[in-house]
N, C-alpha and C positions, 0 to 999 in steps of 0.2 A: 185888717180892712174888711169890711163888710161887705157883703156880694154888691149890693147895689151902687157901691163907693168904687167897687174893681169895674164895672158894668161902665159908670158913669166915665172913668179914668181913660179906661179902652176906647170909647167915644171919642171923646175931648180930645184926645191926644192921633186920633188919625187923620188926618186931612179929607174931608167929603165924609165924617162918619156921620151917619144919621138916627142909630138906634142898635141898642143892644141887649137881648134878652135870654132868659135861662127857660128854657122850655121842656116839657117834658111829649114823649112820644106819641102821646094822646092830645098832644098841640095845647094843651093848660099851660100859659107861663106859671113860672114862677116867682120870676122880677125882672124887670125893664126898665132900660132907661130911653127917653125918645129925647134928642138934643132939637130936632126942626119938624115940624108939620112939614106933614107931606101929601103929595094930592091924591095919594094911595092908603089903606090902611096897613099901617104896620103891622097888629094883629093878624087882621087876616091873611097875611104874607106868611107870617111865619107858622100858623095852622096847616096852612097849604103845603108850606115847603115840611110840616111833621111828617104828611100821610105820604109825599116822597121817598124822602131819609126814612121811612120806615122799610118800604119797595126797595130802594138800595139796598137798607144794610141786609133783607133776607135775602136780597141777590147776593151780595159778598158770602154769606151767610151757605147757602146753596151751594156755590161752588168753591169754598172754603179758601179763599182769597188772602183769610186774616184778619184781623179784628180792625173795623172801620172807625179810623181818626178824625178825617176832616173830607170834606165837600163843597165846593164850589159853583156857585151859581153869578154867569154875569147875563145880564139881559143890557137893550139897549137902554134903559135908563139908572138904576144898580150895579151894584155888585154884592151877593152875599157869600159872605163867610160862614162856615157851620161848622163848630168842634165840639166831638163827643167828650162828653165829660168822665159818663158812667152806661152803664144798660140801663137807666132809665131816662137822663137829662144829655141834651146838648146844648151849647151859647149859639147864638145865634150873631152875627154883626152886619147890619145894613150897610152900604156907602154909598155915596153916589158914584155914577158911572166913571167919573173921572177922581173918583177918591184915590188916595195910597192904600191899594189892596194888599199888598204885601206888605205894608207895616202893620194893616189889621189884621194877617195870619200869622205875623210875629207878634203882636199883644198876645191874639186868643190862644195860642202855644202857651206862650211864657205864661201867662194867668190860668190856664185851664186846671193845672195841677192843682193848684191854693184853692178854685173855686169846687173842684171838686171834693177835697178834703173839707171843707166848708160844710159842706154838702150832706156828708155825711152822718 
């Protein structure tokens, strides 16, 4: 299956998903899939939440916590999901606030491994 075919699959198949993209730490997607326009930009969401996840993982990083898997972000109108892939890419999954967020951290689990070998 092709990145953007897994991307597309993880959407479709969570209730409230609204977008999902392969991003790299310097906030460059890679590939996305956006299912609904939204009155926000998805890009610049997920640009924003790089130079974060970047601040995180050197805090994990600093006080040697472990190698950082996933991150979560709910605001009152979202939810993101964020799984590292590799040291340089992580997925990213939009939802809306009352999506099934925990069925999008059981996709981005299950698929992270295949898109990171992908990846590769």
């Amino acid at each position: 299956m092709s990145l953007r075919d897994t991307l597309k699959s993880i959407v479709e198949n969570v209730d409230g998903g609204l977008a999902a993209m392969i991003m790299a730490y310097d906030g460059i997607p890679v590939d996305e899939v956006c299912l609904e326009q939204s009155e926000f930009d998805m890009q610049l969401l997920s640009v924003e939440y790089a130079t974060v996840l970047k601040e995180i993982r050197r805090t994990i990083e600093v006080i040697k916590a472990g190698e950082m898997e996933e991150v979560s972000i709910t605001t009152s109108r979202t939810c993101v999901a964020i799984r590292v892939l590799n040291d340089e890419l992580f997925v990213v999954l939009i939802m809306k606030r009352d999506g099934n967020f925990g069925k999008g951290r059981y996709l981005l689990r299950l698929h992270s491994f295949e898109m990171a070998q992908t990846l590769a």
